[in-house]
C-alpha positions as CSV (number, residue, x, y, z in Angstrom):
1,X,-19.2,44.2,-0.1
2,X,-20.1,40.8,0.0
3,X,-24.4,41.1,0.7
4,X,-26.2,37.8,-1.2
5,X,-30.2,37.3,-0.8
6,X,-30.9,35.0,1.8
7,X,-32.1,32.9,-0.9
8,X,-29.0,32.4,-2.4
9,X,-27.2,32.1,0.6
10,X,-29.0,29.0,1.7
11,X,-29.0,27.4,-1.6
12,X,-25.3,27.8,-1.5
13,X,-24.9,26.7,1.6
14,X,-26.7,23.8,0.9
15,X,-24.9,22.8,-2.1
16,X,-21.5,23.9,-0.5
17,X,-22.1,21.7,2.6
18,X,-22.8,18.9,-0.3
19,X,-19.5,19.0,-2.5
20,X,-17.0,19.0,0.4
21,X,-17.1,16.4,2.6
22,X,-13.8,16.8,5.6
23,X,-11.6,14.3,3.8
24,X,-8.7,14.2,1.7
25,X,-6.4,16.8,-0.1
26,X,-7.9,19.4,-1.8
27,X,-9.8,18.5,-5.3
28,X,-11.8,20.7,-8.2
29,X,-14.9,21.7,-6.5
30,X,-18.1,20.1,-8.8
31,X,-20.4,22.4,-8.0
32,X,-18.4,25.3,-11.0
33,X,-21.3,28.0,-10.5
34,X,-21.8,28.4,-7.3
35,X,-17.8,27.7,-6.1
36,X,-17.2,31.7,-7.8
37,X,-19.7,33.4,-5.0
38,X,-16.7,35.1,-2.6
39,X,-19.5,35.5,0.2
40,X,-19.8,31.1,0.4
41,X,-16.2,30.9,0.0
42,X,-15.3,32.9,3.1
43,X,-18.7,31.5,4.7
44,X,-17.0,27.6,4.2
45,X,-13.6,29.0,5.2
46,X,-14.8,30.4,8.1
47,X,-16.8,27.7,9.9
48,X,-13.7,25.1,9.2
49,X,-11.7,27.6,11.2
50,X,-14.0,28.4,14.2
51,X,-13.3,24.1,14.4
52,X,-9.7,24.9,13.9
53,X,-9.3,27.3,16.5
54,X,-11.8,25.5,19.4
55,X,-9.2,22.9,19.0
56,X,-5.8,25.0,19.6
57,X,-7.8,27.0,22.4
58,X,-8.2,24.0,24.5
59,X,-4.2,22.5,24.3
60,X,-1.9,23.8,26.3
61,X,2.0,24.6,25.3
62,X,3.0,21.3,26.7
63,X,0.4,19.2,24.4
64,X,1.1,21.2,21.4
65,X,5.1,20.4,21.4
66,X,4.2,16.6,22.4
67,X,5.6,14.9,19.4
68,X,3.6,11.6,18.5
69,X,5.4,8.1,18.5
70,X,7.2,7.3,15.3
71,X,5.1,5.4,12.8
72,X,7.5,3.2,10.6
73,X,8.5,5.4,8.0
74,X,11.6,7.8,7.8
75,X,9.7,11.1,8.9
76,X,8.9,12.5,12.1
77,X,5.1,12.6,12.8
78,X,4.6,16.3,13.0
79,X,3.5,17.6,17.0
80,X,0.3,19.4,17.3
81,X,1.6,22.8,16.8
82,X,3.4,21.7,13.7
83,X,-0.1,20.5,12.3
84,X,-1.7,23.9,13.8
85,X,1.4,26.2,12.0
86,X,1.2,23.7,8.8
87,X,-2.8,24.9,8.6
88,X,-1.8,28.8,9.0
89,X,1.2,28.4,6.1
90,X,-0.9,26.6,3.9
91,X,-3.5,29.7,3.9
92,X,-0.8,32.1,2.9
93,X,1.0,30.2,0.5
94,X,-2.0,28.8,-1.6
95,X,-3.6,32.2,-1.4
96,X,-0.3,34.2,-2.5
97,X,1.5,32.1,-4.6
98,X,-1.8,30.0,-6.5
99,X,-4.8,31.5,-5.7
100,X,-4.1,35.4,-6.0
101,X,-2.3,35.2,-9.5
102,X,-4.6,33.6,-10.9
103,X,-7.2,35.6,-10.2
104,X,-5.1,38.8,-11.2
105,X,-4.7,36.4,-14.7
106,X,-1.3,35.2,-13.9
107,X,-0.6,31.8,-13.7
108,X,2.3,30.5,-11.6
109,X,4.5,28.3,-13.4
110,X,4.4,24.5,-13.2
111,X,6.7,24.5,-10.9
112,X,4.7,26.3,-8.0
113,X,3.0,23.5,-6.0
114,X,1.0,23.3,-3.3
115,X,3.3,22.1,-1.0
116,X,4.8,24.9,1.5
117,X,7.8,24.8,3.8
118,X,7.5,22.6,6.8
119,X,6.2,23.6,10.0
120,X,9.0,25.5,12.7
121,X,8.8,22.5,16.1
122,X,7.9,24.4,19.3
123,X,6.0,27.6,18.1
124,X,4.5,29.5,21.2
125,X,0.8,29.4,21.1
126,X,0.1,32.8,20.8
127,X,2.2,32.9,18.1
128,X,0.4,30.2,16.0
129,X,-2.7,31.8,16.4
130,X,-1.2,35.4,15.1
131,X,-0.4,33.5,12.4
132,X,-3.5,31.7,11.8
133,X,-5.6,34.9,12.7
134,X,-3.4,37.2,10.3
135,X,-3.6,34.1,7.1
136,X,-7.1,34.3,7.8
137,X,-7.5,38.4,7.5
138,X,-5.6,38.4,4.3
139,X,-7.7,36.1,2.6
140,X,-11.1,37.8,4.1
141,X,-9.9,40.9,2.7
142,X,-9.7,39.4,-0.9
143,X,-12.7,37.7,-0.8
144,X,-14.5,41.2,0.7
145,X,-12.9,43.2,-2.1
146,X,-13.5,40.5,-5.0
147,X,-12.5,42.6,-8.2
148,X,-15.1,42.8,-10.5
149,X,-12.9,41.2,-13.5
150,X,-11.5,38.3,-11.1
151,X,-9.8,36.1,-14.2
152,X,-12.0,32.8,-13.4
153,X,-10.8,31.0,-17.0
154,X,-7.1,30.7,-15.9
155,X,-6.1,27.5,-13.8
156,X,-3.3,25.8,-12.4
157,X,-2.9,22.2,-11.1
158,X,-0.7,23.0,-7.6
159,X,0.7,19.7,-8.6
160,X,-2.4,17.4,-8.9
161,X,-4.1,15.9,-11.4
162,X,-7.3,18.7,-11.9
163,X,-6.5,22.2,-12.5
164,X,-8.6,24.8,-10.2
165,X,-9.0,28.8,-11.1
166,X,-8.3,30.9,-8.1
167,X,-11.7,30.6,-6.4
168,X,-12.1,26.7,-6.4
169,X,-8.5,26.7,-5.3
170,X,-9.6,28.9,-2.0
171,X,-12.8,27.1,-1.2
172,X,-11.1,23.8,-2.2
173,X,-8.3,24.9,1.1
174,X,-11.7,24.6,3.2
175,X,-11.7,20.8,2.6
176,X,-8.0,20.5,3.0
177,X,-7.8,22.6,6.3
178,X,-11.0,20.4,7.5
179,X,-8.9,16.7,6.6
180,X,-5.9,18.2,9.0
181,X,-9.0,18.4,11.9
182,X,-8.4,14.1,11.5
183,X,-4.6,14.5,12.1
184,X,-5.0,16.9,15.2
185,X,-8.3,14.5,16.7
186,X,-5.6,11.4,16.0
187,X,-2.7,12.8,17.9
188,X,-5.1,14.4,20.3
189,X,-6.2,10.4,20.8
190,X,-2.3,9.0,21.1
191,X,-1.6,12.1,23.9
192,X,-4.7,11.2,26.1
193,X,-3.2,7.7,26.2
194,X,-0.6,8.9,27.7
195,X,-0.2,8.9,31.8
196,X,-1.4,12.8,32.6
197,X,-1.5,13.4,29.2
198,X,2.1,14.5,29.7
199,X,4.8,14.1,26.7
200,X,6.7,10.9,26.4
201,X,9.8,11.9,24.6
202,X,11.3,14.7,22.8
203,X,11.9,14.6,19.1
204,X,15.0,13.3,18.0
């Protein structure tokens, strides 16, 4: 069970709130001893998702499918439910395919990245937050049930240029989930310019 002093937690916390700042994609954490305590890791996880879901509590279906205006490149902006669906598939994919292995002292090959499949369009509320509810029960269960010989030496680079072992790699998805919180208050800011707030268009 995950029980620290409360001495340690707000040390922790301290330094935690200190090396991630909500920006950005997700980077080696600097702080190397304290990154390893499970308890902060779910602690940081947790409070970026209580942000995550005040956010997808307050929109309804209508907002969520509203896809933003293009912006001059070749891809579709992605709607607010994509963002909200890209968040919960990160958290299984990074945790399954990076973060697990490596912990278990496998490393994926080089050719496992961190970038998942896109985002279904027009996913039903309820069912993004099963989704991110479920992500988020699977990785508390990991973290709750840390193995005692967790393999912290092995690494992988998820296709950037630092290599993380499977615990920066989880707390380091805390900082990537909070950057997406900038995408959803930016569309969020396009859809209340809108008359009503209704949508203007569907995609194409």
């Amino acid at each position: 069970m995950i029980d620290p002093s409360p001495a340690l937690q707000k040390l922790v916390g301290v330094r935690l709130k200190a090396a991630y700042r909500v920006e950005g994609p997700p980077r080696r954490p600097q702080e190397d001893l304290y990154m390893v305590e499970p308890w902060a890791i779910l602690e940081q996880l947790d409070a970026v998702r209580a942000e995550t879901l005040t956010r997808l509590d307050a929109l309804t279906q209508e907002q969520l499918d509203w896809p933003p205006p293009p912006t001059g490149t070749d891809e579709r902006p992605w709607s607010l439910g994509e963002v909200f669906m890209h968040i919960a598939i990160d958290e299984h994919y990074l945790r399954e395919h990076i973060a697990r292995p490596l912990l278990e002292g496998v490393r994926p090959p080089d050719g496992i990245t961190f970038l998942p499949p896109p985002p279904p369009y027009s996913t039903p509320r309820a069912t993004i937050r099963f989704w991110l509810e479920r992500a988020r029960l699977m990785t508390r269960r990991l973290l709750e049930n840390w193995p005692a010989d967790a393999n912290l030496d092995l690494t992988h680079h998820g296709g950037f240029k630092e290599a993380m072992n499977g615990a920066q790699w989880l707390l380091a998805y805390a900082r990537h989930e909070a950057f997406h919180h900038r995408q959803i208050d930016a569309v969020l800011g396009q859809l209340g310019a809108q008359p009503g707030g209704q949508p203007a268009r569907q995609p194409e």
